[in-house]
C-alpha positions, 0 to 999 in steps of 0.5 A: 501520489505517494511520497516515494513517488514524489521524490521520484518525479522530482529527480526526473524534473531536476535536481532543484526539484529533487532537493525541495521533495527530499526536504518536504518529504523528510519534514512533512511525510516522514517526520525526520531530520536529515540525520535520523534519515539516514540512519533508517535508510543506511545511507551515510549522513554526508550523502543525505546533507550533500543532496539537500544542500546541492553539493551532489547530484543524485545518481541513479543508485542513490536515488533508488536507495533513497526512493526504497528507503522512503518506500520502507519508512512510510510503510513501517509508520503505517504498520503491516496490514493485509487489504480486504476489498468488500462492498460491505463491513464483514471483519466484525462479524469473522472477528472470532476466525480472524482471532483463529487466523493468527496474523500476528502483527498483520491488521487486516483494513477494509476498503469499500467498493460497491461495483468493479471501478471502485474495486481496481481504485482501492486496490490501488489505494491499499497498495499506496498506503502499504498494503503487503497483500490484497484480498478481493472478489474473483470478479476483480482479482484477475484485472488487479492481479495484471496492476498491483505488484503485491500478493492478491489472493481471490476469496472463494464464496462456497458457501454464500454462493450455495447458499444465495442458490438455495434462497433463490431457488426457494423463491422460484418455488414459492 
């Protein structure tokens, strides 16, 4: 599970349970004070240190604040990337058309899937560490589309697929 997802599960279990995720997550995933978090969520810090210290129970706004703002944070640390779902490394050799793109300050990270399991596992992988938008085969893109809540955009093989054509067509001839 995600960070945001562990503070969420904690506030369903109790409120115990809750203070001791926001603390773990506050120190082990976001690296942060008390303090320092909320001034990047926009919460007031007494809102943060009465729900550490059990003098507040979350409500349910609240607790979607912190959930959004845990969300937002981890996603700043790991940067803005598109996610590619390949079953082997080809950003290398586009490096020139990618340069061409002009993404800006969006990396582009592979994920490695070899058959149609895997691919629905990375998709949801990319989405976990952030990914703002995924890239996969048609093959996969419609089932990944119904799970994932970020943009999929399908790759359109034209030409590989003509050209796979041409090559095999030239073996049955041989």
């Amino acid at each position: 599970m995600t960070a945001d997802e562990d503070v969420l599960w904690a506030a369903i279990e109790g409120d115990e349970a809750f203070r001791n995720e926001l603390r773990r997550v506050l120190r082990d995933e976001l690296e942060m004070t008390a303090r320092d978090f909320a001034k990047e969520s926009g919460l007031g810090e007494s809102t943060i240190y009465k729900r550490l210290s059990g003098d507040r129970h979350p409500n349910l706004a609240t607790l979607r604040r912190v959930v959004t703002a845990v969300q937002e944070i981890i996603g700043s640390k790991r940067g803005r990337f598109v996610a590619l779902i390949v079953a082997r490394s080809v950003t290398e050799d586009l490096a020139p058309e990618l340069e061409a793109l002009g993404l800006g300050d969006l990396e582009l990270r592979e994920y490695p899937a070899f058959n149609l399991e895997e691919a629905i596992i990375q998709g949801v992988r990319a989405e976990r560490e952030g990914a703002l938008a995924l890239v996969c085969a048609p093959i996969v893109s419609t089932t990944i589309e119904r799970i994932l809540h970020i943009p999929v955009a399908t790759i359109q093989p034209r030409e590989s697929v003509l050209r796979a054509i041409a090559l095999a067509a030239s073996k049955v001839r041989n």
